[in-house]
C-alpha positions as CSV (number, residue, x, y, z in Angstrom):
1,X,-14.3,9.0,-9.3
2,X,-15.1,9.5,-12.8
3,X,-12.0,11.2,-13.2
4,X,-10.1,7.6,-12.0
5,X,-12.6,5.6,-14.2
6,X,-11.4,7.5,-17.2
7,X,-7.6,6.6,-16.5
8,X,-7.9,2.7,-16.0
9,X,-10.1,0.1,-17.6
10,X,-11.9,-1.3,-14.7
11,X,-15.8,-0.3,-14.4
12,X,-16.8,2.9,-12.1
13,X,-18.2,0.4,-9.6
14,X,-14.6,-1.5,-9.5
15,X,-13.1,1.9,-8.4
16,X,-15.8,2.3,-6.0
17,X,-14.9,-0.9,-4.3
18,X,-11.1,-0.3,-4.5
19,X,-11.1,3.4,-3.0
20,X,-13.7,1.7,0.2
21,X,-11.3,-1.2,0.8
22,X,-8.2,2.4,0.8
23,X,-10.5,4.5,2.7
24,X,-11.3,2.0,5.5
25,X,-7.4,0.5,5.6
26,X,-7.0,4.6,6.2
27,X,-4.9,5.1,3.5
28,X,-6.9,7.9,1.5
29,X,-9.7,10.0,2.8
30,X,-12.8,11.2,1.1
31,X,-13.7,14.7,0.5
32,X,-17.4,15.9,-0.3
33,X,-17.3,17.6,-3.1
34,X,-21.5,18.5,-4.4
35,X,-22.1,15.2,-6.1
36,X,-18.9,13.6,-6.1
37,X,-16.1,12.3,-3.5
38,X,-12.3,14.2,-3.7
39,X,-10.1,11.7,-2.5
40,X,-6.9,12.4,-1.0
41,X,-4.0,10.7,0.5
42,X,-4.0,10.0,4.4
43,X,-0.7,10.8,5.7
44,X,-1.1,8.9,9.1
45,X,-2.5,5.7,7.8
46,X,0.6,5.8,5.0
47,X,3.0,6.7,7.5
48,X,1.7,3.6,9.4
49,X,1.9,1.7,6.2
50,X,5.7,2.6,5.8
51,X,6.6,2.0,9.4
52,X,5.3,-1.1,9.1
53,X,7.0,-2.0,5.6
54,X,10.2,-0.3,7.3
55,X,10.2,-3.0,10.4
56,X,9.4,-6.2,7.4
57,X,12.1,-4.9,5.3
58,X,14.7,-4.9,8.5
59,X,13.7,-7.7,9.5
60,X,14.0,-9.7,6.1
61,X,17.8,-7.6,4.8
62,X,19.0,-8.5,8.3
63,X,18.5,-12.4,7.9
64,X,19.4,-12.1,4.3
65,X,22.7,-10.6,5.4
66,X,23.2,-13.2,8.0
67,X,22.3,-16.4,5.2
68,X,24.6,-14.9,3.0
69,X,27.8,-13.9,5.3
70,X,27.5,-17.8,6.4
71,X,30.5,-19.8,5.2
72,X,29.6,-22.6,2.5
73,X,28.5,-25.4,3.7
74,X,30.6,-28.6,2.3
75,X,29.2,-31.2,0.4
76,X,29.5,-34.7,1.6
């Protein structure tokens, strides 16, 4: 973590709170390391992640495409 702290400008506690909230949305894992945490990426909870994202985006290009292949409304 102190490793993280060094790279952004947000106390050691912030990153504390920030990799919790990633660990327990199971998007990184925590490795025990002596003192310290390693942290690494959690391939099933990111592959869940982009699934889901995959499905939104569908979802929200296939109406886009639909609103915009609609022929112009006229104006009264």
């Amino acid at each position: 973590m102190a490793q993280i702290t060094r790279q952004v400008s947000v106390s050691q506690s912030a990153v504390s709170q920030h990799l919790k909230v990633l660990r327990e949305s199971r998007l990184v894992r925590s490795e025990p390391k002596g003192a310290s945490n390693v942290y690494h990426i959690d391939p099933h909870g990111l592959g869940q992640m982009r699934a889901w994202l995959d499905r939104f985006w569908s979802k929200t290009l296939a109406a886009y495409k639909d609103a915009v292949e609609q022929p112009p409304k006229e104006s009264q």
